[in-house]
C-alpha positions in Angstrom: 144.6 169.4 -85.5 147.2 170.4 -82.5 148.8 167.3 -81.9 150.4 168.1 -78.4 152.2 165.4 -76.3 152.7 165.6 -72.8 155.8 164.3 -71.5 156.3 162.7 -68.7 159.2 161.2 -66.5 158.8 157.1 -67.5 158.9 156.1 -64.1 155.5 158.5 -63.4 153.8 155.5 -66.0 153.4 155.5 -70.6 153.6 159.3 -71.6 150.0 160.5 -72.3 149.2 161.8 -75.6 146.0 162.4 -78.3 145.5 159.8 -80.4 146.6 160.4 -84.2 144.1 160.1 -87.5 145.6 159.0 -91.2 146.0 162.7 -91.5 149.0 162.4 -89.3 151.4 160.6 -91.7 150.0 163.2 -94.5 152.7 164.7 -96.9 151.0 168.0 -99.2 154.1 168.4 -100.5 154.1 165.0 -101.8 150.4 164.7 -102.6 151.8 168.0 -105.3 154.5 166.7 -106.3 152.2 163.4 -107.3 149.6 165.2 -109.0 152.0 166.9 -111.1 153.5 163.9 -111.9 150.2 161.8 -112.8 149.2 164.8 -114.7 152.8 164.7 -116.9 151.8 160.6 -117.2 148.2 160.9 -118.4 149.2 163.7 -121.0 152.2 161.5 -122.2 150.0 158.4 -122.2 147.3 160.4 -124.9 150.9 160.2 -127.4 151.6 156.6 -126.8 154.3 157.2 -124.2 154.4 155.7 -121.0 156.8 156.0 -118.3 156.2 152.8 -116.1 159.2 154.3 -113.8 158.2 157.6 -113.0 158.1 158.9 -108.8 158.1 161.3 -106.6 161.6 161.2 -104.5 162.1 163.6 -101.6 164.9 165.7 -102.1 168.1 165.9 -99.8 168.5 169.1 -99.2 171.6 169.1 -97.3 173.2 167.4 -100.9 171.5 169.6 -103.1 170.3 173.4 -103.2 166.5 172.6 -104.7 164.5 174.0 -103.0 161.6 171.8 -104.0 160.3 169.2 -101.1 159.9 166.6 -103.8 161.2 166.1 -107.2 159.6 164.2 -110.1 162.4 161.2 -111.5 161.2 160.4 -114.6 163.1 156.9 -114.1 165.5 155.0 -116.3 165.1 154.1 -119.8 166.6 151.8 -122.3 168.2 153.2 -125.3 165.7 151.6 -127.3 162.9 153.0 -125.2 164.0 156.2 -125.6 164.4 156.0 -129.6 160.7 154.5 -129.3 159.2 157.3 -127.2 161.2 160.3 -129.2 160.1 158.5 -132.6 156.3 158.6 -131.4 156.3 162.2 -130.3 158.2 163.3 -133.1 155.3 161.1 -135.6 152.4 163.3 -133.2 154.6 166.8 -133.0 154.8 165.8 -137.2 151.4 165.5 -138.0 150.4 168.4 -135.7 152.5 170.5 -137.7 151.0 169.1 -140.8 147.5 169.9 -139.8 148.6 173.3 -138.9 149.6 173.9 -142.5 147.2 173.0 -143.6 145.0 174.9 -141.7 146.6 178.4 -141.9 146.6 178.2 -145.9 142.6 177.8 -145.5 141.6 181.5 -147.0 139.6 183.1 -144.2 136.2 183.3 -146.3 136.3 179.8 -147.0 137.3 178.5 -143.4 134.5 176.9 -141.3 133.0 178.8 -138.3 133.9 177.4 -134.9 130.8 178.1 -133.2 128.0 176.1 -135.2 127.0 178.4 -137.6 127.0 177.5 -141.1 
């Protein structure tokens, strides 16, 4: 949508311009930035983890050389909320590791097929 404004000198009267939608005050950088961030939240949320704090900040870019529009800010975390969220992953990344033995000193004749056939 061309959003073109036609100025005018104020004393010729208001300046006369179109009319704006909701699309106007749209952000896709943002809208990515978000999406990876809610997709970083629901994967962390299947181990137990949740980070209540996490956001999408626009990055200053006349302080910094990212070269991102947006950067994800995981937030601020207690000590204790940070032994808690390392000790779940590390029970999950555990057991993962566990089944994975397990599975890889299965014999390949007596391992189960994956596709439904018996």
């Amino acid at each position: 949508m061309d959003r073109v404004m036609l100025h005018r000198n104020p004393m010729g009267g208001l300046v006369m311009c179109d009319p704006v939608g909701p699309d106007y005050l749209d952000d896709p950088d943002r809208e990515v930035a978000v999406e990876a961030g809610v997709r970083l939240v629901n994967v962390l949320l299947r181990f137990g983890v949740n980070l209540e704090q996490i956001s999408a900040d626009k990055v200053c870019h006349s302080c910094t050389d990212v070269k991102d529009a947006y950067r994800i800010t995981l937030g601020t975390l207690t000590v204790d909320d940070t032994h808690s969220m390392a000790s779940q992953l590390e029970s999950f990344a555990l057991e993962f590791e566990q089944m994975r033995e397990r599975l890889c000193s299965i014999p390949p004749h007596q391992a189960v097929p994956t596709d439904g056939s018996a």
